[in-house]
N, C-alpha and C positions, 0 to 999 in steps of 0.2 A: 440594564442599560435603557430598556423600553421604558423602563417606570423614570427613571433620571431624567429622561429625555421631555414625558410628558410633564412631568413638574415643572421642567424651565419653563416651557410651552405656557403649561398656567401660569405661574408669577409672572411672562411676561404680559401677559395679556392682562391679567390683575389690575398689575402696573398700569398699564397704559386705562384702564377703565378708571383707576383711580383718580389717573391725573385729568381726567375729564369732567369729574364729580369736581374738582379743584381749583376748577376754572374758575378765575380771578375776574369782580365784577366790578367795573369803575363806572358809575353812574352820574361824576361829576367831574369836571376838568379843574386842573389847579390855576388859581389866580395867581398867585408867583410860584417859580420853581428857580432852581437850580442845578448843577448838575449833585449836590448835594440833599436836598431835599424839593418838597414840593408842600405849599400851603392850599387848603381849604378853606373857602367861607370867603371871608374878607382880609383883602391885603392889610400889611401889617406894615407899618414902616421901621419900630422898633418892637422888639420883643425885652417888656418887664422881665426882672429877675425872677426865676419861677421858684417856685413853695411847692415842697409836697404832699403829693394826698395825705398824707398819715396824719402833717398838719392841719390838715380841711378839718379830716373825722377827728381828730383828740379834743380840738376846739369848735366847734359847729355854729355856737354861737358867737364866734366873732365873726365868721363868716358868711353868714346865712345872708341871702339878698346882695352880694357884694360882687362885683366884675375882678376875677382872680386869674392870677396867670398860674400855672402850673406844669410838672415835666413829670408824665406817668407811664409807667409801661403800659400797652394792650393785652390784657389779660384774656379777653372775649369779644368779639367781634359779631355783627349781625352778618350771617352768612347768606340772608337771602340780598340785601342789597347795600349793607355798610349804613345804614339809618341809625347806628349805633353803637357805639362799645362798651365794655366793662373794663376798668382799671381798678387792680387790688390793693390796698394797704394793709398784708397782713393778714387776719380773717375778715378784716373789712373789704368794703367795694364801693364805688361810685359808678352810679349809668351816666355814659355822658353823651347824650344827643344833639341833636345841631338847628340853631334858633329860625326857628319858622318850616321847618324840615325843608329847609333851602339848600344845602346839601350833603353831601354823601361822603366819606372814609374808602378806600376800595377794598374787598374783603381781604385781603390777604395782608394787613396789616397786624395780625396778630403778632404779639414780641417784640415790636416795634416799641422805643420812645419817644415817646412824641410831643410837644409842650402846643397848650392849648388857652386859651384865653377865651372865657366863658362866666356866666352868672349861676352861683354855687347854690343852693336851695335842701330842706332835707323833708321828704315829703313820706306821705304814706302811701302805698299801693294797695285796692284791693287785691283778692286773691287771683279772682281772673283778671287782672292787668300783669300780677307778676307772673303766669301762669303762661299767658301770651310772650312777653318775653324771657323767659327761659326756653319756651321753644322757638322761637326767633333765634337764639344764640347756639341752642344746637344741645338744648339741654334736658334732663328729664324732667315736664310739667308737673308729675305725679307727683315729683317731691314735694310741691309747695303747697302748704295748707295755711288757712288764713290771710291777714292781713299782714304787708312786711314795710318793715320801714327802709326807705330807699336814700343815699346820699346822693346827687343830681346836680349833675353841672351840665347849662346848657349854652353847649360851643358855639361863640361869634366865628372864630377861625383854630385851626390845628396842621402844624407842623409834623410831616408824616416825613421823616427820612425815606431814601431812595435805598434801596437793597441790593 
């Protein structure tokens, strides 16, 4: 019963240390919201039909340099202050950062959909660039060796549902 007794003791204490590591960072206020979602960056008055990643990455060259709307899950989020996310297609990925690092995502948007309007780009990273963001996102550095090529859309504004 002693030993029962101090395990809840620990989980609960776990628990609550966990949910303090958890702590959700908003670094930027939304320019529209609703009780439905909240947008980032610049208000929008309509929002284009969006496209998705899958179509960015199969075709690159129709869209390279081009202002694209888009609706992609948050796959990976910057957990130090939302300066960024990753969204997947698959085994692919796009970084999508925010124009002029004007503002910020709040981190607990991961899983989130969210459609975004931004200029699509496919660049190459060195190794310590991607190096730096993989651990920015909360990932192991050590994996990545070399040069990686990056899909890159840099966000004017992004629709971040309310949870």
């Amino acid at each position: 019963m002693k030993t029962l007794l101090i395990a809840v003791c620990t989980l609960f204490i776990s628990t609550g240390v966990m949910a303090q590591d958890a702590e959700v960072i908003r670094l930027s206020e939304p320019v529209q919201q609703t009780d439905a979602y909240e947008v980032f960056g610049a208000e929008v008055d309509t929002w284009d039909t969006a496209i998705e990643l899958s179509e960015l990455i199969n075709a690159p060259e129709d869209f390279t340099d081009k202002v694209i709307t888009i609706e992609t899950e948050i796959a990976e989020v910057c957990e130090k202050k939302g300066c960024f996310f990753v969204a997947n297609a698959g085994s692919e990925s796009a970084r999508i950062t925010f124009k002029d690092y004007g503002f910020f995502i709040p981190t607990d948007s991961k899983g989130k959909t969210v459609k975004l309007i931004g200029n699509f780009e496919v660049k190459e990273l060195t190794e310590e660039e991607a190096k730096h963001y993989a651990e920015d996102a909360g990932q192991d550095p050590d994996k990545i060796t070399g040069p990686q090529k990056e899909y890159s859309i840099v966000a004017t504004s992004v629709l971040v549902p309310k949870s």
